[in-house]
NUDOTI-496238 format. One record per residue: residue in three letters; x, y, z of N, C-alpha, C in turn. Coordinates in pm, whole numbers, plus 50000, padded with zeros to 5 digits. Layout:
alaXYZXYZXYZ;...
***
This chain:
unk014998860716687014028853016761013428861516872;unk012608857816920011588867817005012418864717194;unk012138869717262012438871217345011938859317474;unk010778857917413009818855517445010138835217462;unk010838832217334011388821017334012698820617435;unk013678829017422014868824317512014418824717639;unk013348828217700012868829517848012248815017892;unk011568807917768010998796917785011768790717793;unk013008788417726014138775317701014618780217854;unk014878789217895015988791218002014938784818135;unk013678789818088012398787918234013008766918236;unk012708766118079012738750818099013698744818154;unk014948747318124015938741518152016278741318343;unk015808757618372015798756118523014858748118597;unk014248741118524012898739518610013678725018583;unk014038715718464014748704118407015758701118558;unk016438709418533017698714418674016938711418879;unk016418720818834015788719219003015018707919033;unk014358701618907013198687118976014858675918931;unk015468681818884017038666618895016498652418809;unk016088658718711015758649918623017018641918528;unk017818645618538018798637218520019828635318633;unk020278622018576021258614218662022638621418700;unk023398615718812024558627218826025588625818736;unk025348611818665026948608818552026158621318423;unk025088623018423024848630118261025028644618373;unk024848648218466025128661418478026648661218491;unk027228654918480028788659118511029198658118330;unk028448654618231028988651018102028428665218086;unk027058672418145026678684118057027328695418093;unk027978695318195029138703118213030648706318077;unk030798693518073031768691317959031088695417793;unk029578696117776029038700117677028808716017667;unk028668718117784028488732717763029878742317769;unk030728737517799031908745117778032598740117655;unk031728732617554032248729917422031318739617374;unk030308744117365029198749517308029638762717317;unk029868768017445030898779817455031908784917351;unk032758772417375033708778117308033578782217154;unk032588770917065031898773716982031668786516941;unk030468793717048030518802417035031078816217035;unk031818814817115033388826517103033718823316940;unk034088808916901034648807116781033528817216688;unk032688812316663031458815016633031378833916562;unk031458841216686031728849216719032788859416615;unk033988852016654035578856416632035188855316446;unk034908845716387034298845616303033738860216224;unk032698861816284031738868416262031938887516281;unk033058887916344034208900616386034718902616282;unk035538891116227036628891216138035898891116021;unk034788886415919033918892215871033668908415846;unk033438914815938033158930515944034268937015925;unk034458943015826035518954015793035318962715870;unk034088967515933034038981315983034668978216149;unk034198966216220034198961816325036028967916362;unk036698956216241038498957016260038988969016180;unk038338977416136038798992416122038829004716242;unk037208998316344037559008916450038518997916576;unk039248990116560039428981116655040228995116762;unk041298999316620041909011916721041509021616814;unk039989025416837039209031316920038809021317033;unk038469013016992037929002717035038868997517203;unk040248996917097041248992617201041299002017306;unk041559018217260041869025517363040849026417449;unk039699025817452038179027117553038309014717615;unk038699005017571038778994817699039758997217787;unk040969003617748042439001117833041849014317941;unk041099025717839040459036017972039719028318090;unk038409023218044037749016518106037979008918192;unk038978997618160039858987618238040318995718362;unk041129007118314042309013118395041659019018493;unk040439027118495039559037718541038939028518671;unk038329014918606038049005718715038728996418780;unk040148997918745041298991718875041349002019000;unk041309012318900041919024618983041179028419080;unk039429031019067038549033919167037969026119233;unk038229008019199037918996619274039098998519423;unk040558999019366040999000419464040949008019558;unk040769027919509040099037919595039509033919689;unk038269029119643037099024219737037119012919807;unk038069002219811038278993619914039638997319988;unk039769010319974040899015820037040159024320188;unk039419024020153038429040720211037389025720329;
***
């Protein structure tokens, strides 16, 4: 899909949001909808991983560049609020 569309849905929805066009009982339910929709999508997702042979063949690279990554930015977060 074009880009061009997710900017409109998102323009809409903020604009839906800021004039408070709905009531406070449906904003407290769309809270509860969107963290179903979420999860969906993780599901969604996990799916769509497990699908790809190639995806869970490099997982083993995969893993070690995050645990670098992870580790690299504990390590120099703390540096720097050390300093």
């Amino acid at each position: 899909m074009d880009v061009l569309f997710y900017l409109t849905i998102i323009s809409l929805g903020a604009f839906i949001g800021y004039k408070e066009l709905f009531s406070k009982k449906l904003s407290m339910k769309l809270a509860k909808i969107q963290n179903i929709c979420l999860l969906f999508l993780l599901f969604l997702m996990g799916v769509k991983i497990g699908i790809n042979e190639e995806i869970l063949k490099s997982f083993p690279t995969l893993g070690f560049s995050a645990i670098l990554i992870s580790l690299f930015s504990i390590i120099f977060s703390v540096l720097f609020v050390r300093l």
